[in-house]
matplotlib code that plots the C-alpha trace (Angstrom):
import matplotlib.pyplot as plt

x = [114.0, 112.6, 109.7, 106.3, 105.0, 102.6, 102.2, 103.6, 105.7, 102.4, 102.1, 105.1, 104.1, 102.4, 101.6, 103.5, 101.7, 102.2, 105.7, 106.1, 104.0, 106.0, 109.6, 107.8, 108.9, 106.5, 105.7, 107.8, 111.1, 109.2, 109.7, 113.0, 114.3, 112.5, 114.1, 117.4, 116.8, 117.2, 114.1, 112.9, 109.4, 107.4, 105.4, 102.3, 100.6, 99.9, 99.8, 103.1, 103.9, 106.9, 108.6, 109.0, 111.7, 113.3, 113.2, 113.9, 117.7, 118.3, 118.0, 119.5, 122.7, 122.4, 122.7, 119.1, 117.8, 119.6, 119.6, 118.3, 115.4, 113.4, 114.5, 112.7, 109.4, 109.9, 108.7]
y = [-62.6, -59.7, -59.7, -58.5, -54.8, -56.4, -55.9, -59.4, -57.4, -56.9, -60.1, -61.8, -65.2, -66.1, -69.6, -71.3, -70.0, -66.3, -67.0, -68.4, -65.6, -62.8, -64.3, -64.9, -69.1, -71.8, -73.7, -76.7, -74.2, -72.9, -77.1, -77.7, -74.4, -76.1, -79.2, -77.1, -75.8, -72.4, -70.4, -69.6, -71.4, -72.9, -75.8, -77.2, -80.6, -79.9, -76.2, -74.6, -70.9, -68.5, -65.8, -63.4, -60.6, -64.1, -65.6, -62.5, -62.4, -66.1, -65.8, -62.5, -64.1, -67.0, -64.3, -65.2, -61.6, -58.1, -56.5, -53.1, -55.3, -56.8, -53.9, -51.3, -53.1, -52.0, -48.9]
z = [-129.6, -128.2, -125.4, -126.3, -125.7, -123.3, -119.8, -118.4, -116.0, -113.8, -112.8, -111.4, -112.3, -115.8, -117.6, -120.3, -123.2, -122.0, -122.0, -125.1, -126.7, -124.8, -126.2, -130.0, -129.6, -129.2, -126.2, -127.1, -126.8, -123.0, -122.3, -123.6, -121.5, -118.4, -118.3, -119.2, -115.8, -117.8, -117.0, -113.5, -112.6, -109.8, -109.8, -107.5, -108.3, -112.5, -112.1, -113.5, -113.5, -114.9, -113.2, -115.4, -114.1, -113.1, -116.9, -118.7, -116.4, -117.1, -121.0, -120.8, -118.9, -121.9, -124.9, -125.9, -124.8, -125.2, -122.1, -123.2, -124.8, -121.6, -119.2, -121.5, -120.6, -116.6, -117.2]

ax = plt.figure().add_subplot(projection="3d")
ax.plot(x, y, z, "-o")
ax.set_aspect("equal")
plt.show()
């Protein structure tokens, strides 16, 4: 999986189907990771958001992202 040449590291917090899009899986995979505990979110009443520097470490600690791969989007 490699993240998406878009420009997710702008906003520190994103939804679920930015996520998925960004690591090319579909939401289902964003869920399972979730209740994993594996990915870094907050969540207020129904509203859930992703931290994305926050995610990219965590699957990058798990082998599911090279490290070169989601540090190249910083700049």
């Amino acid at each position: 999986m490699t993240p998406s040449p878009q420009n997710d590291q702008q906003k520190p917090f994103v939804t679920k189907e930015v996520l998925a899009r960004r690591y090319g899986v579909c939401d289902r995979t964003i869920e399972k990771w979730m209740k994993a505990r594996i990915l870094i979110f907050l969540k207020v009443r129904r509203v859930v958001r992703f931290h994305v520097q926050g995610c990219d470490e965590a699957l990058r600690k798990r082998g599911f992202l090279n490290g070169d791969l989601a540090t190249s989007q910083d700049s």
